[in-house]
Short mmCIF file of the C-alpha atoms (twelve columns), coordinates in Angstrom:
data_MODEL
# 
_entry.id   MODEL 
# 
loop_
_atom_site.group_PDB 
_atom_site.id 
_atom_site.type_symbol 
_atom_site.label_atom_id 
_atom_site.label_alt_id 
_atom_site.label_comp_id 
_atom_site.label_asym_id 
_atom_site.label_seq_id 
_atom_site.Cartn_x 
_atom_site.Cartn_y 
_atom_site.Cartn_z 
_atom_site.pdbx_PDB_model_num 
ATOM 1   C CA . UNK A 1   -54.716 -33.889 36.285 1 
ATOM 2   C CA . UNK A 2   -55.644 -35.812 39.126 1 
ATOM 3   C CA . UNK A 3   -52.911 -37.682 42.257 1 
ATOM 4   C CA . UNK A 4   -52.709 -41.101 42.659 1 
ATOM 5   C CA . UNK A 5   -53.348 -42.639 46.022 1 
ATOM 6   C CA . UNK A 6   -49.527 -42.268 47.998 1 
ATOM 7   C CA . UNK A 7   -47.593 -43.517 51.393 1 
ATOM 8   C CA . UNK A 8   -45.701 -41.109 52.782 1 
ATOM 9   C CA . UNK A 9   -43.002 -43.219 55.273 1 
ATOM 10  C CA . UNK A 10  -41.311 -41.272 57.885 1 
ATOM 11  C CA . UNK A 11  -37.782 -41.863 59.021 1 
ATOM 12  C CA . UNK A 12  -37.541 -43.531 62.451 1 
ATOM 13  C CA . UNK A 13  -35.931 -40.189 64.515 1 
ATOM 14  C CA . UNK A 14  -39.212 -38.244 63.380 1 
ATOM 15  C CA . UNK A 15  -41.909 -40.705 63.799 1 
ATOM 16  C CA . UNK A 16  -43.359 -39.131 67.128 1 
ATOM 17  C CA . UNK A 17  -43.805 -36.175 65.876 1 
ATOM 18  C CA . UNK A 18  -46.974 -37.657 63.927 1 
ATOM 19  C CA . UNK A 19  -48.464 -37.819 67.460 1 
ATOM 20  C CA . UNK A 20  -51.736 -36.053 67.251 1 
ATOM 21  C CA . UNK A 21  -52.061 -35.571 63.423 1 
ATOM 22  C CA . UNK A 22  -54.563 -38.209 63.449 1 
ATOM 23  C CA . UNK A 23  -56.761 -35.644 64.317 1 
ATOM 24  C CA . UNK A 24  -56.592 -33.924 61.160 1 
ATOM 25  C CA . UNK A 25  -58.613 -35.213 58.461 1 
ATOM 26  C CA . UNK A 26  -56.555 -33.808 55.466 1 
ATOM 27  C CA . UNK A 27  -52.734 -32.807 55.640 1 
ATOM 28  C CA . UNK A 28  -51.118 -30.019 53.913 1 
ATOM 29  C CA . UNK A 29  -47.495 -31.294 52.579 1 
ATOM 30  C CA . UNK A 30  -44.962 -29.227 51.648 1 
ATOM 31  C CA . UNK A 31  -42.479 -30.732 48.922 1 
ATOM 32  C CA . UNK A 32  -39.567 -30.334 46.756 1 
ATOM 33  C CA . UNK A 33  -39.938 -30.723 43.183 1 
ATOM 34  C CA . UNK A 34  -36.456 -31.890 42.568 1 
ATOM 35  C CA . UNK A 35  -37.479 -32.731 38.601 1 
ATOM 36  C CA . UNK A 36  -39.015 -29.179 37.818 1 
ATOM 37  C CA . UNK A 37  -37.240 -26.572 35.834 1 
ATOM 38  C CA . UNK A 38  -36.238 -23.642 37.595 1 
ATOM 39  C CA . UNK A 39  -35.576 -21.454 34.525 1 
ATOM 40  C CA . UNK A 40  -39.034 -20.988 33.560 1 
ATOM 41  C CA . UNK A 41  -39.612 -17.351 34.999 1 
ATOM 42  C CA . UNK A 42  -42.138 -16.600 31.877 1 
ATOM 43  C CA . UNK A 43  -44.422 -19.637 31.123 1 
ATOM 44  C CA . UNK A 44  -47.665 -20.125 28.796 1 
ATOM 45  C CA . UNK A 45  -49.640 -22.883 30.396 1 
ATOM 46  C CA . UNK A 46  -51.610 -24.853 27.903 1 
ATOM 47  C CA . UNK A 47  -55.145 -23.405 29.800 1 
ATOM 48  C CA . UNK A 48  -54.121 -19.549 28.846 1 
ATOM 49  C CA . UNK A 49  -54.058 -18.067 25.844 1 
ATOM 50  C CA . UNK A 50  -50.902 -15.825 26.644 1 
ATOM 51  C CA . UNK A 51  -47.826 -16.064 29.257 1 
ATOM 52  C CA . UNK A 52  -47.727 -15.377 32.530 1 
ATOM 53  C CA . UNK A 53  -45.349 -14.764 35.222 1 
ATOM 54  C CA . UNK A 54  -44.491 -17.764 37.383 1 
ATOM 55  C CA . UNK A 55  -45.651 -16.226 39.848 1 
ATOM 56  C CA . UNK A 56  -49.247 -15.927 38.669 1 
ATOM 57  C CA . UNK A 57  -49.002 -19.628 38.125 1 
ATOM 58  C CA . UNK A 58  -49.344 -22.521 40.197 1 
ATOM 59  C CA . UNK A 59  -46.567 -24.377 37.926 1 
ATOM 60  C CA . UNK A 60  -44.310 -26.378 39.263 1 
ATOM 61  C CA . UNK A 61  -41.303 -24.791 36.974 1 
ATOM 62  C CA . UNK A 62  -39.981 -22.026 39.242 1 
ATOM 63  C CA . UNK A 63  -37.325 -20.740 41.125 1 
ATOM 64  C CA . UNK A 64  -37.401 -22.612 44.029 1 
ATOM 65  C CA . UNK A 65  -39.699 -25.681 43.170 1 
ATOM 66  C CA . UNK A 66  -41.517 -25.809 46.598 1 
ATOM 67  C CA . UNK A 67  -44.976 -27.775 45.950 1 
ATOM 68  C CA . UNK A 68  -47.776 -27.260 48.513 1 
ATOM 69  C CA . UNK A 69  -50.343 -30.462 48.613 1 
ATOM 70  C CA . UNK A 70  -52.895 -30.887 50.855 1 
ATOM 71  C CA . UNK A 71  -54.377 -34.535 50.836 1 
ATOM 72  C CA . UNK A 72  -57.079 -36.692 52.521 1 
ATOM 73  C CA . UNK A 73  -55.334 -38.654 55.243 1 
ATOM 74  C CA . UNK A 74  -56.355 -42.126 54.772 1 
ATOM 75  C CA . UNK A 75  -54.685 -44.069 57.687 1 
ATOM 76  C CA . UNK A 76  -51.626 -43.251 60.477 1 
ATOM 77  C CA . UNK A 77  -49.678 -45.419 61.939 1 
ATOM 78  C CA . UNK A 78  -46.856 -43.175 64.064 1 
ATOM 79  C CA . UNK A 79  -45.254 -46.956 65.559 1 
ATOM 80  C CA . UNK A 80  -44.188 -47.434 61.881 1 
ATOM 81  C CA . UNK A 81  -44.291 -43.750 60.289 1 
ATOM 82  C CA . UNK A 82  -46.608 -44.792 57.274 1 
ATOM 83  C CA . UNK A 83  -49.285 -41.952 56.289 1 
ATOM 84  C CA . UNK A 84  -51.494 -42.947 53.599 1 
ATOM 85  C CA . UNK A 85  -52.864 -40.363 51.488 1 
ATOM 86  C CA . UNK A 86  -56.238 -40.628 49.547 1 
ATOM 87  C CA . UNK A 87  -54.053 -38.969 46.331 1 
ATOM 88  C CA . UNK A 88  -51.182 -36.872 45.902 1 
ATOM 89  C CA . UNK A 89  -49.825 -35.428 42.404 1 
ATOM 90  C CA . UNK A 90  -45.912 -36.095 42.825 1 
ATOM 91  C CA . UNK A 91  -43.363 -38.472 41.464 1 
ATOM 92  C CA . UNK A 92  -42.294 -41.291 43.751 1 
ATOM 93  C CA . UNK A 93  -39.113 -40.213 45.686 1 
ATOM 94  C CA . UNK A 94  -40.271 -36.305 45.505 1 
ATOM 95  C CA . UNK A 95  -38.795 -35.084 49.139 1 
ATOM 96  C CA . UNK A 96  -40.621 -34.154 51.434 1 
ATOM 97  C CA . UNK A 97  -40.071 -30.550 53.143 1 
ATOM 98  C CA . UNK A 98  -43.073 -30.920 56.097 1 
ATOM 99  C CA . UNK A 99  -46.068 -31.862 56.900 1 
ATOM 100 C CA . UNK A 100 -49.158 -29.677 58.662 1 
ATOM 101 C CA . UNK A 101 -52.591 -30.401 59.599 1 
ATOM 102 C CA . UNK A 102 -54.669 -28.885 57.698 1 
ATOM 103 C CA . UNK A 103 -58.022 -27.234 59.370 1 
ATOM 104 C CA . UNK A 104 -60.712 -25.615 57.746 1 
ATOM 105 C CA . UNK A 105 -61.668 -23.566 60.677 1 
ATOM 106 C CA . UNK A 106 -58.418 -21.588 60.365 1 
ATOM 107 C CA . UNK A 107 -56.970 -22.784 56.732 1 
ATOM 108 C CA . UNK A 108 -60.128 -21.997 54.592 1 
ATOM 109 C CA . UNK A 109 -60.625 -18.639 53.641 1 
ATOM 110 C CA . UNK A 110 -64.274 -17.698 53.822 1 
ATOM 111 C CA . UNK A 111 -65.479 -15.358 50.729 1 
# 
């Protein structure tokens, strides 16, 4: 299960607010998985051997089908509001909900 390489293109009233994500050098996006069941409260992923709660899961099949991503940024351009992604696992046209900067100095959990 690996993402394919994605552009993200921001709509024109929202394109400064990519000012100073450059910075970053992965994003965390937060989508909606428009496509995914939200029925499936009970679910036996094909790695278990028995059900779990979707909330024990990280399935996309849930109540509210929020996905959480975080990807490599590749290249910025705020002028025309393309992000390129190293990979992203999402159909074309998912929406997007946000997107964050992602740090390791405050993001990572240390062990």
């Amino acid at each position: 299960e690996t993402g394919q390489p994605a552009v993200l293109t921001i709509d024109a009233p929202y394109r400064s607010g990519l000012q100073g994500l450059e910075r970053a050098s992965h994003v965390v996006i937060l989508s909606w998985l428009h496509h995914a069941p939200r029925n499936l409260i009970v679910q036996k992923p094909r790695h278990a051997a028995d059900a779990k709660g979707v909330f024990g899961l990280r399935s996309p099949a849930r109540p509210n089908p929020v996905g959480l991503h975080v990807a490599k940024l590749v290249a910025l351009d705020v002028s025309t509001g393309r992000i390129d992604l190293d990979a992203i696992d999402v159909l074309d046209g998912t929406p997007v909900i946000d997107i964050k900067p992602y740090f390791a100095s405050t993001d990572a959990i240390s062990e």
